[in-house]
C-alpha positions, 0 to 999 in steps of 0.5 A, a space after each residue: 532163807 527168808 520169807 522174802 528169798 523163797 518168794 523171790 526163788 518161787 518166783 524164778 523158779 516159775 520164770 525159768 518154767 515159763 520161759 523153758 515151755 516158751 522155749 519148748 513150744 516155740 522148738 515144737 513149733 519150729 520143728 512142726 514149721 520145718 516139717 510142714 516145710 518139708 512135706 511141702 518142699 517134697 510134694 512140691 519136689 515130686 510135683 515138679 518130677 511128675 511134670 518134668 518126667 510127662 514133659 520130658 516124656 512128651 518131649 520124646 515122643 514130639 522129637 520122634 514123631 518128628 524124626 519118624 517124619 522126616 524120615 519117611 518123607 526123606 524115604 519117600 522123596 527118594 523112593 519118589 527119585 528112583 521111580 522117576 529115574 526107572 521111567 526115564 530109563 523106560 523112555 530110553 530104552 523104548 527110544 533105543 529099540 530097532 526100528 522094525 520092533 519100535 514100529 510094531 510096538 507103536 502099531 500096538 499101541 496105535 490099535 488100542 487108540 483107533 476107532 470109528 471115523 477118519 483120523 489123521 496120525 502123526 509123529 515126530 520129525 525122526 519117526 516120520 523120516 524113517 517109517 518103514 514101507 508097509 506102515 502106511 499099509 499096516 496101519 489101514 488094515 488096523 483102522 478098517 477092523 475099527 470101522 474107520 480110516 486113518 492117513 499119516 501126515 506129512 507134517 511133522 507134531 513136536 514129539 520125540 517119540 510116539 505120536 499124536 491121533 487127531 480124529 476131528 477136533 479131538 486130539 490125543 498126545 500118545 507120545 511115551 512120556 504123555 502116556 506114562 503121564 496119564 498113567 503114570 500113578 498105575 505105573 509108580 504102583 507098579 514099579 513101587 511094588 518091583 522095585 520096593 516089595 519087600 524092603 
């Protein structure tokens, strides 16, 4: 081999060196550029997990809170339903009571509402129409135990059960439903704790 060929093989020879460590340092690189890519891709893959898993989980917890609402406010409207309906019924059954025990139960609730001065009663047009005899007379002995004095009017309120007591300018409306209105949250807490205690 002449000089010449061994300069020139000493040459390839270090091109194909060079070009095997470009080679070798670019696949070093690539694999560095895959693995860095990699990481970044797994990191950014748990990343999205983390977040799609809080989401998910907040997601949850929004849709049962929700359902948890509707439902009690569903439990509740019914709840609500029932009570009103148990009042009713209670109107009813008052209603429906013979004259002589309704009379004496309006006596006791006449007596609750009396006091000093002269008072006027009334009722409605079917409770005036049946008073028993000795209401009149009932109802003066009541008034004089509070030191004072009440007529019945001849004129008729529009009431359906109950009555109004009028002492001067003030007026009180002591018809069933008035009186469960004005007491109707004692009455719901009540017939809540019947009706629901328990459940």
């Amino acid at each position: 081999m002449s000089g010449l060929d061994e300069i020139l093989d000493i040459i390839s020879q270090q091109q194909k060196q060079t070009e095997n460590n470009i080679i070798r340092r670019a696949e070093e690189k690539a694999r560095a550029i895959e693995a860095e890519g990699n990481a970044e891709a797994e990191k950014a893959y748990e990343d999205y997990m983390k977040k799609a898993s809080v989401q998910a989980e907040t997601d949850y917890k929004n849709a049962y809170n929700s359902a948890d609402a509707e439902m009690k406010r569903k439990i509740l409207k019914c709840r609500v339903e029932i009570i009103d309906s148990a009042i009713e019924n209670i109107i009813s059954a008052l209603d429906g009571l013979p004259e002589s025990e309704y009379f004496e139960m309006i006596l006791k609730i006449v007596g609750r509402k009396l006091h000093k001065g002269n008072g006027i009663i009334y009722f409605g047009e079917n409770d005036l129409q049946r008073l028993p005899s000795d209401f009149a007379e009932k109802l003066t002995v009541l008034a004089e135990k509070e030191g004072g004095m009440v007529v019945i009017s001849d004129k008729a309120a529009e009431i359906n059960d109950g009555f109004v007591l009028e002492y001067g300018l003030i007026s009180e409306n002591c018809s069933f439903g008035a009186i469960i209105e004005s007491e109707k949250d004692g009455i719901r807490d009540t017939l809540a704790r019947e009706l629901f205690s328990g459940r």
